[in-house]
C-alpha positions as CSV (number, residue, x, y, z in Angstrom):
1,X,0.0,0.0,0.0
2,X,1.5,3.6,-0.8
3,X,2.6,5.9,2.2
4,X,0.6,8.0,2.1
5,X,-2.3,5.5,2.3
6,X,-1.2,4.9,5.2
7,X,0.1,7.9,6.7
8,X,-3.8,9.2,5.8
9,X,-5.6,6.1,7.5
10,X,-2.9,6.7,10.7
11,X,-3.7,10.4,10.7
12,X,-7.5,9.9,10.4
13,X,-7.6,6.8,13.1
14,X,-5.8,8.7,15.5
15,X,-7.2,12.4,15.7
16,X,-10.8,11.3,15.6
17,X,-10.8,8.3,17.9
18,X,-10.7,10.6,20.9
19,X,-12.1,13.6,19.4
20,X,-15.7,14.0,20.0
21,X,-16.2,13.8,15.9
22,X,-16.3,9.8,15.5
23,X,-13.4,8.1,13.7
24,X,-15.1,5.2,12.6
25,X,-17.8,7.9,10.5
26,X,-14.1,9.3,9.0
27,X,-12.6,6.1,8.0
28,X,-15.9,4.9,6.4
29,X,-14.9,8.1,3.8
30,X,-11.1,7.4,3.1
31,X,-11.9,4.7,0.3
32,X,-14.3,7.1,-1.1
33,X,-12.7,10.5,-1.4
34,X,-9.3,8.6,-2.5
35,X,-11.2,6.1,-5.0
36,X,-8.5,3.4,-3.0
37,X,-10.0,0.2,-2.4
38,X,-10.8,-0.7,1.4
39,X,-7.4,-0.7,3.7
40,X,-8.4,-4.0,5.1
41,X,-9.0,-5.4,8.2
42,X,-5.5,-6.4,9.5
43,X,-4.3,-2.3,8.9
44,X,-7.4,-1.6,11.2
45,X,-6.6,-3.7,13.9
46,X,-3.2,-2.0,13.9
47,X,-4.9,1.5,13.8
48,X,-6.8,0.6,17.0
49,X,-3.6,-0.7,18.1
50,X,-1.8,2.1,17.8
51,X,-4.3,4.2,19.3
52,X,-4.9,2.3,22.6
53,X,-1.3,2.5,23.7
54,X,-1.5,6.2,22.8
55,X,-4.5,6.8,25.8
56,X,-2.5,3.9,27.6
57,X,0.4,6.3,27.5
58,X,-1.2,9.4,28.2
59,X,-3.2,7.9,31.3
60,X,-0.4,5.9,32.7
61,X,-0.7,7.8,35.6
62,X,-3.8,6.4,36.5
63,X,-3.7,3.7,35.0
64,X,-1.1,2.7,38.0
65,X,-3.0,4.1,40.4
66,X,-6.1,1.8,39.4
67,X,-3.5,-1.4,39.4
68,X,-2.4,-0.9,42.7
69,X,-5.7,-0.2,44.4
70,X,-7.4,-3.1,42.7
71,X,-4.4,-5.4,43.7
72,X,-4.6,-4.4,47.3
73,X,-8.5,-5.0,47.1
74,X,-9.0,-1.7,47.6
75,X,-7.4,-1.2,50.9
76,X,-5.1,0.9,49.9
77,X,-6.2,4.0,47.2
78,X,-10.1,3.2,47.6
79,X,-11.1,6.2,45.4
80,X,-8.5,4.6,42.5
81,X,-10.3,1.0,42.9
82,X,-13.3,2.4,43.0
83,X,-13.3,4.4,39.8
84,X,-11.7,1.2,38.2
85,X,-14.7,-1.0,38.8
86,X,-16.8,1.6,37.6
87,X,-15.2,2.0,34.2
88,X,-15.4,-2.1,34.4
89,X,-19.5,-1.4,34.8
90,X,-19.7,1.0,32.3
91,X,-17.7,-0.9,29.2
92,X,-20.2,-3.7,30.2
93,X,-23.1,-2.4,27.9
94,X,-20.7,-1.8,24.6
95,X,-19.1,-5.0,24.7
96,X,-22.0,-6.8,24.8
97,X,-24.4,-5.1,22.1
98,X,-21.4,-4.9,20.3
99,X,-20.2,-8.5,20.3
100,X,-23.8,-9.2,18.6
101,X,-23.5,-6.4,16.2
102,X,-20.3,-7.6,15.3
103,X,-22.2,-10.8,14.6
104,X,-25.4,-10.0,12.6
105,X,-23.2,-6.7,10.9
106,X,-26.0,-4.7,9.9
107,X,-26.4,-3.4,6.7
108,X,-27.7,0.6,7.3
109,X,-25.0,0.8,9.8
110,X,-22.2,1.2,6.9
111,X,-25.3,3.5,5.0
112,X,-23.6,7.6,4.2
113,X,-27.4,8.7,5.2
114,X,-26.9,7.0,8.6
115,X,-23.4,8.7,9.1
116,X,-24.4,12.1,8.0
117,X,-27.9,11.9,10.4
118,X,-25.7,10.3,13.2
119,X,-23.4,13.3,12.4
120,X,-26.2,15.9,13.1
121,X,-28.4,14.2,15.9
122,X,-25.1,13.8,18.3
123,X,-23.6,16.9,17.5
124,X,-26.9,18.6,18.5
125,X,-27.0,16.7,21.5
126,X,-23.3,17.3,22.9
127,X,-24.2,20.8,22.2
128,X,-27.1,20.9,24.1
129,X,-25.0,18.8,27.3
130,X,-22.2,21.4,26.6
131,X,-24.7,24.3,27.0
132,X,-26.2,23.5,29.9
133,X,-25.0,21.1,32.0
134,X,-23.3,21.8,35.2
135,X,-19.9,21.7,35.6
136,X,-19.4,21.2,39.9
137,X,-18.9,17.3,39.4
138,X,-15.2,16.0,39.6
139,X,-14.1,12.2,39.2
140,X,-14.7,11.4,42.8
141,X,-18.1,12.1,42.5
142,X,-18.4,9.7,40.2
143,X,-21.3,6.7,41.4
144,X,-22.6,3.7,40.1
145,X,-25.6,4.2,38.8
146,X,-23.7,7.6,36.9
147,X,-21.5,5.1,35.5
148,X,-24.1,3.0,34.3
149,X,-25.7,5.8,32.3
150,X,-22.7,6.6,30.4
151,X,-21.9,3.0,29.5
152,X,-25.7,2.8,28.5
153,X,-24.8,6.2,26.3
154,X,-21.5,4.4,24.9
155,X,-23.4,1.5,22.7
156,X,-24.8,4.7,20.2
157,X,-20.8,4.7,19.6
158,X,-21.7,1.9,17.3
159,X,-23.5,3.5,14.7
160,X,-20.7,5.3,12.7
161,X,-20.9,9.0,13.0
162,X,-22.1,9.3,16.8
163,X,-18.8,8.9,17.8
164,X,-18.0,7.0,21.3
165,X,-15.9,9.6,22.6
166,X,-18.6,12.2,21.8
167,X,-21.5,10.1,23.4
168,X,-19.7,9.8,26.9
169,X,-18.7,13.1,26.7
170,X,-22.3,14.2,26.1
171,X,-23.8,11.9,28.9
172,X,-21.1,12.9,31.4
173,X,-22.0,16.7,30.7
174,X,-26.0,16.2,31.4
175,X,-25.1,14.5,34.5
176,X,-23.3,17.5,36.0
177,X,-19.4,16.8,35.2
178,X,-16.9,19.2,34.0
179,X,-15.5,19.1,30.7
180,X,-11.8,18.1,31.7
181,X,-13.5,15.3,33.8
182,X,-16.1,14.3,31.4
183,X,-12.7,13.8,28.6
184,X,-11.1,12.3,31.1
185,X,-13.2,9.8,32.1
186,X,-14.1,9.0,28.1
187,X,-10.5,7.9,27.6
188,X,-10.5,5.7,30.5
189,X,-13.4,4.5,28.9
190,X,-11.9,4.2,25.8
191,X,-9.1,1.7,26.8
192,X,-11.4,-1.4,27.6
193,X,-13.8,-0.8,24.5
194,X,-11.1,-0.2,21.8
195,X,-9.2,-3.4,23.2
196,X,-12.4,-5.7,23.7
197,X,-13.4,-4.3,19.5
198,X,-9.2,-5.3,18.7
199,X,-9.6,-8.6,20.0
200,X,-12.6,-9.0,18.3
201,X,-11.9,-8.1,14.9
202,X,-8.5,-10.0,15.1
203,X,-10.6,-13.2,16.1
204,X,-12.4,-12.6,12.7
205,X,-9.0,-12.5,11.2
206,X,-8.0,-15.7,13.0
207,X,-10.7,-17.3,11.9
208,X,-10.7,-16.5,7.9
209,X,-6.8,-16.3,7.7
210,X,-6.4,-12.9,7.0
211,X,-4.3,-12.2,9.6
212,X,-1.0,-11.3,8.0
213,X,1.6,-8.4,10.0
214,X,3.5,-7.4,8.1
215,X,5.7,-3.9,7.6
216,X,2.1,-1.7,6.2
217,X,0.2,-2.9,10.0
218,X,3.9,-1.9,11.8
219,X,4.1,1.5,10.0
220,X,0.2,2.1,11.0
221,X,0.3,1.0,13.9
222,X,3.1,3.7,15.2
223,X,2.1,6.7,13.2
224,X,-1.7,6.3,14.4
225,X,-0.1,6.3,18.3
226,X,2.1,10.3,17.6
227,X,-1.3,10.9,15.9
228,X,-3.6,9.9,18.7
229,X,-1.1,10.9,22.0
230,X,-1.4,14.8,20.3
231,X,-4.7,14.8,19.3
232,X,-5.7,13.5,23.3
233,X,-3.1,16.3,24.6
234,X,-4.6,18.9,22.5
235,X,-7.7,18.4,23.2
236,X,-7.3,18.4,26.8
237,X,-5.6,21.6,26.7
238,X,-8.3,23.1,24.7
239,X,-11.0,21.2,26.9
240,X,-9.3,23.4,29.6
241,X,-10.0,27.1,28.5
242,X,-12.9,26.5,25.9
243,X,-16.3,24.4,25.2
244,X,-16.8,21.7,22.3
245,X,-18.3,24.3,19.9
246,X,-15.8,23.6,17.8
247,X,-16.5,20.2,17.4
248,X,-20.2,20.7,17.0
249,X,-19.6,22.5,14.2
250,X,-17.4,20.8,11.9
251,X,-19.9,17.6,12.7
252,X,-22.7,20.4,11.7
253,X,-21.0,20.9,8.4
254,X,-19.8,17.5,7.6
255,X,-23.5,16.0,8.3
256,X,-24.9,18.8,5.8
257,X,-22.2,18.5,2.8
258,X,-22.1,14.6,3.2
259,X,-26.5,14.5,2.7
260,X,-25.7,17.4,0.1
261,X,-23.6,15.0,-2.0
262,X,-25.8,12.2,-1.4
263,X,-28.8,13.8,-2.5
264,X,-26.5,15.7,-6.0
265,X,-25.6,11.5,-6.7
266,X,-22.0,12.9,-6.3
267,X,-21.5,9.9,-3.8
């Protein structure tokens, strides 16, 4: 596959997957605005690959503090166990609606009308969170049945174009949290879904023989990680000082030119 193939499915994988703007709704669009034939599944395993240990990197912090709580049994660093189990609670609903879409693989779900709506109905709604929700919640006042909600939020993820990042986001700002924290807590999130959707597709692989790594997966794999550990810190630092407007509106505008091109027969 050319470079630059690849250095455009890197790029795309790894600024939208956290982004509240829905990577799997961008790489849906790469074979069709390059006229390049699908990348293949083994190149997006090593997308998401690259990807998790980006947010694996960038949380490492807490993702030692979690460890060590939940190996003392939460005797020592209660709060970090306990925010642990919850993201265990709220990956619970994704992983299981999506080990069955996996299976059945709806039709409408790959449909450019369903990633443009998907575009316009979740931008709306994170706008709407982002508008007015509260912002006094922190991660330690983070409960259960909080957690629940979001995970419940997190299966829309699965339509392309809602974007699983954005969703959480969106449910964690009606419920009262602060933009860093709702982030936050979305890429914590993020680790257990995007590993439990790896091991899934490369099962699939397993199972057909298509699994082949080879230099393409390697090179993807480790451009889609810079990508995605600049994207996270950017965002974060712009999560900081300003709202998700921006991303409202380029989803605004992508969900209207993609149903203008649909409608012209352009696409």
């Amino acid at each position: 596959m050319p470079f630059f193939m690849l250095l455009l499915i890197a790029a795309v994988q790894g600024i939208t997957e956290f982004l509240p703007v829905s990577s799997s709704g961008h790489l849906v669009l790469i074979p069709l605005v390059t006229d390049h034939p699908y990348q293949g599944r083994t190149i997006d395993v090593a997308a998401h690959v690259g990807t998790l240990i980006a947010v694996a990197a960038y949380l490492r912090a807490d993702l030692l503090r979690m460890a060590r709580g939940l190996l003392t049994f939460g005797r020592r660093h209660s709060t970090d166990t306990h925010l642990g189990l919850l993201i265990v609670i709220a990956t619970l609903p994704v992983i299981s609606v999506g080990y069955f879409v996996n299976k059945v693989d709806p039709a409408w779900l790959l449909n450019l009308e369903t990633l443009a709506i998907a575009n316009l109905v979740f931008a709306l709604l994170l706008w709407l969170a982002d508008k007015f929700g509260a912002t006094a919640r922190t991660m330690g006042d983070l409960k259960f049945n909080q957690a629940v909600l979001i995970g419940l939020a997190q299966i829309f993820a699965l339509i392309p174009g809602a974007s699983r990042s954005g969703v959480t986001m969106m449910a964690a700002r009606y419920l009262g949290f602060g933009r860093l924290t709702a982030a936050r807590f979305s890429l914590l999130l993020s680790l257990p879904t995007i590993a439990g959707a790896g091991v899934l597709k490369t099962y699939d692989l397993v199972q057909t023989g298509d699994l082949a790594l080879g230099a393409d997966a390697l090179i993807v794999s480790a451009l889609s990680c810079l990508f995605a550990f600049a994207a996270i810190d950017l965002m974060m630092r712009w999560l900081a000082r300003a709202d998700f407007t921006i991303f409202v509106g380029y989803r605004l505008a992508l969900g209207i030119v993609l149903l203008v091109v649909i409608q012209t027969g352009y696409l």
